[in-house]
C-alpha positions as CSV (number, residue, x, y, z in Angstrom):
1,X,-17.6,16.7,-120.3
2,X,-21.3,16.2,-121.9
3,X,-24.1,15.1,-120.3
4,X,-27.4,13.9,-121.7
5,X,-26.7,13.2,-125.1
6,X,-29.4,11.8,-127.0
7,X,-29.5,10.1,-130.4
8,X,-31.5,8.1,-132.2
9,X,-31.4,5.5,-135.3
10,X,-33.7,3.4,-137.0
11,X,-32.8,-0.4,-137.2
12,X,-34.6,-3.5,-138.3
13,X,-33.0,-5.3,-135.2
14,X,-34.9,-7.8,-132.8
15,X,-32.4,-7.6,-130.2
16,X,-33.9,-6.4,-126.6
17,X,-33.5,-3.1,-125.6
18,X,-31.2,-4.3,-122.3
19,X,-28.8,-6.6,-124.8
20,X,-28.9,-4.1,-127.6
21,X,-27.0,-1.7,-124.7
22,X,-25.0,-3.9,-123.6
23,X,-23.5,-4.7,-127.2
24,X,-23.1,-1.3,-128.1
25,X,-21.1,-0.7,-124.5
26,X,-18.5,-3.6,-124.9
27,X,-18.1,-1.8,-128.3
28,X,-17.6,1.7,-127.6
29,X,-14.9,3.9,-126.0
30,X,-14.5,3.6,-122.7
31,X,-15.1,7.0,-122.2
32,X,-18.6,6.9,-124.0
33,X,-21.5,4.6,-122.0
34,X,-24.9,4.1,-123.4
35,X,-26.8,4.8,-120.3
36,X,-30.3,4.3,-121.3
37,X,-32.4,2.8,-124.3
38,X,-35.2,3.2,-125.6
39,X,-38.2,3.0,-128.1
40,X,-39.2,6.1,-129.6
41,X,-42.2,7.0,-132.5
42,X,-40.9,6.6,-135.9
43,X,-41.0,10.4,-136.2
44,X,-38.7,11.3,-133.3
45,X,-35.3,13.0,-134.1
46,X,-32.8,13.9,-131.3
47,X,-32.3,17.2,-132.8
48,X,-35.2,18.4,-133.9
49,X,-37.4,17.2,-130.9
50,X,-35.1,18.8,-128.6
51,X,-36.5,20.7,-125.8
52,X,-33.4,22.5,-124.6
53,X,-30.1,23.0,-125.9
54,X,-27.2,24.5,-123.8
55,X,-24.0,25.8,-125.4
56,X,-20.3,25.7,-124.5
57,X,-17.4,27.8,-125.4
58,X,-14.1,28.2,-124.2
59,X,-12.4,30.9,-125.5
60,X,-8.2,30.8,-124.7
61,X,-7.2,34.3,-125.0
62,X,-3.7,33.4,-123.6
63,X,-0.6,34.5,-125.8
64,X,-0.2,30.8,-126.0
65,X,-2.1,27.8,-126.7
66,X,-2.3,25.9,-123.0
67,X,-0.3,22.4,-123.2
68,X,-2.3,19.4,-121.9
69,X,0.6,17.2,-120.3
């Protein structure tokens, strides 16, 4: 499961904030919910601005691969 995922994108849009969410909610996943929005300087970039990154690996050293039923 992740948690706090930010991303960013620049768009000539002049939806509101609170209606741009809710559009792209009814279009994503249901496993995937925008849960804030908003306005960042033009400079910003998710990835580069970050100020923490953890990291997550799971290794399967079985004999064999685990079945997900």
């Amino acid at each position: 499961m992740h948690s706090g995922q930010i991303a960013n994108f620049k768009t000539e849009s002049t939806l509101d904030l609170k209606k741009m969410q809710k559009a792209f909610n009814a279009n994503l996943k249901n496993s995937i919910v925008i849960k804030g929005i908003e306005e960042v300087e033009e400079d910003f970039h998710a990835r580069y601005c970050a100020k923490e990154k953890t990291y997550r690996y799971i290794i399967n050293n079985s004999e064999f691969r685990k079945c997900s039923i």
